[in-house]
C-alpha positions as CSV (number, residue, x, y, z in Angstrom):
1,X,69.1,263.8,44.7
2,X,72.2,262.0,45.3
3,X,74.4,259.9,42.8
4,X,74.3,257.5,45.1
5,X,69.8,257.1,45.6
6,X,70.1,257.7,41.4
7,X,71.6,254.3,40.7
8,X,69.4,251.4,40.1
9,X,69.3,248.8,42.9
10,X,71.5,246.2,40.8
11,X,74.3,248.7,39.9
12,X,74.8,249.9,43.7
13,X,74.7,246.1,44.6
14,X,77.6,245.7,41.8
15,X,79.5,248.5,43.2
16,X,79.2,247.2,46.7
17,X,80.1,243.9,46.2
18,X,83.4,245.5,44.1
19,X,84.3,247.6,47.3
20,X,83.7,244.1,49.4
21,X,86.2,242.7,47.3
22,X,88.7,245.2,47.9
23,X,88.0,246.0,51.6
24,X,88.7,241.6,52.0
25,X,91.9,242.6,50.3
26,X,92.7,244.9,52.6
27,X,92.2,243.3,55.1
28,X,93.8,239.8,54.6
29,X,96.8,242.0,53.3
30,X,97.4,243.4,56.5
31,X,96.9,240.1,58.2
32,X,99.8,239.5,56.7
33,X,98.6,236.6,54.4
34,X,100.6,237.9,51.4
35,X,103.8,235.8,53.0
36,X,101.7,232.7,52.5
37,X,101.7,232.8,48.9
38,X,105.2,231.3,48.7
39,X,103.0,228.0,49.1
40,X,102.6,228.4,45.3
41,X,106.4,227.7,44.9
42,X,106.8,225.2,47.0
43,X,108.4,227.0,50.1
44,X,106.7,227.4,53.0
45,X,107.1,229.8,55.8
46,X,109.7,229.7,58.5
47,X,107.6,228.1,61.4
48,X,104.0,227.7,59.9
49,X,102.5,224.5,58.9
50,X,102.1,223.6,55.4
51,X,98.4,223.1,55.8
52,X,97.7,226.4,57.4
53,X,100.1,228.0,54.4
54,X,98.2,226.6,51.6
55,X,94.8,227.5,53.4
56,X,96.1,231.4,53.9
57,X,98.1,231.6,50.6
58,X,94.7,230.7,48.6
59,X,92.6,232.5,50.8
60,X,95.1,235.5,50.0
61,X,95.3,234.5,46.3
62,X,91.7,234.8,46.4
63,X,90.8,238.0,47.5
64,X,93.7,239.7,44.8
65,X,92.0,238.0,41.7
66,X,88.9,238.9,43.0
67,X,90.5,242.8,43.8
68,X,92.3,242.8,40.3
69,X,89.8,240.9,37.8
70,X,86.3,240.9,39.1
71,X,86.2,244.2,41.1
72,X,86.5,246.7,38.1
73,X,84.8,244.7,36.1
74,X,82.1,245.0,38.5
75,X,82.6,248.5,38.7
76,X,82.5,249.4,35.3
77,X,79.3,247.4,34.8
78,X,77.6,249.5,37.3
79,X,78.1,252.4,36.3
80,X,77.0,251.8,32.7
81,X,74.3,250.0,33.5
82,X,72.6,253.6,34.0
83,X,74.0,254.7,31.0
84,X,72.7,251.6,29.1
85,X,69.1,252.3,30.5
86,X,69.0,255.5,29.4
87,X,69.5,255.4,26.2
88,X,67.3,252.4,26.1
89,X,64.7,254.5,26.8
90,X,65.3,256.6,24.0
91,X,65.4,253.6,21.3
């Protein structure tokens, strides 16, 4: 049986949403919605619109909280929510 078919159904959800999370990181990353973030200090881009700066700079500020705050504490949650289950059987 594989680690992966072993997990209950909530923890593989957890860990898929984490990877989500990180994959949308990626992804804007390379976009190149990192630039954007300047919007935060005030500066915008040479030739982009301040609208279209604050909407990419959140987006992009966003998807790193999620990467950096929620993703591992997803991750750690799901993999000791098996744990957690297993010795609750034992109690």
């Amino acid at each position: 049986m594989s680690f992966w078919r072993s997990l209950p159904p909530l923890s593989r959800a957890l860990l898929l949403t984490a990877t989500a999370s990180l994959l949308l990181l990626a992804g804007v990353h390379l976009a190149g919605f990192r630039e954007y973030v300047t919007v935060l200090s005030g500066t915008v881009p040479v030739g982009a619109a301040y609208s279209w700066s604050a909407l990419a700079g959140l987006l992009y500020l966003t998807c790193y909280f999620m990467a950096v705050l929620v993703a591992p504490v997803l991750a750690i949650w799901a993999l000791l929510l098996p744990v957690m289950q297993l010795l609750a059987r034992w109690v």
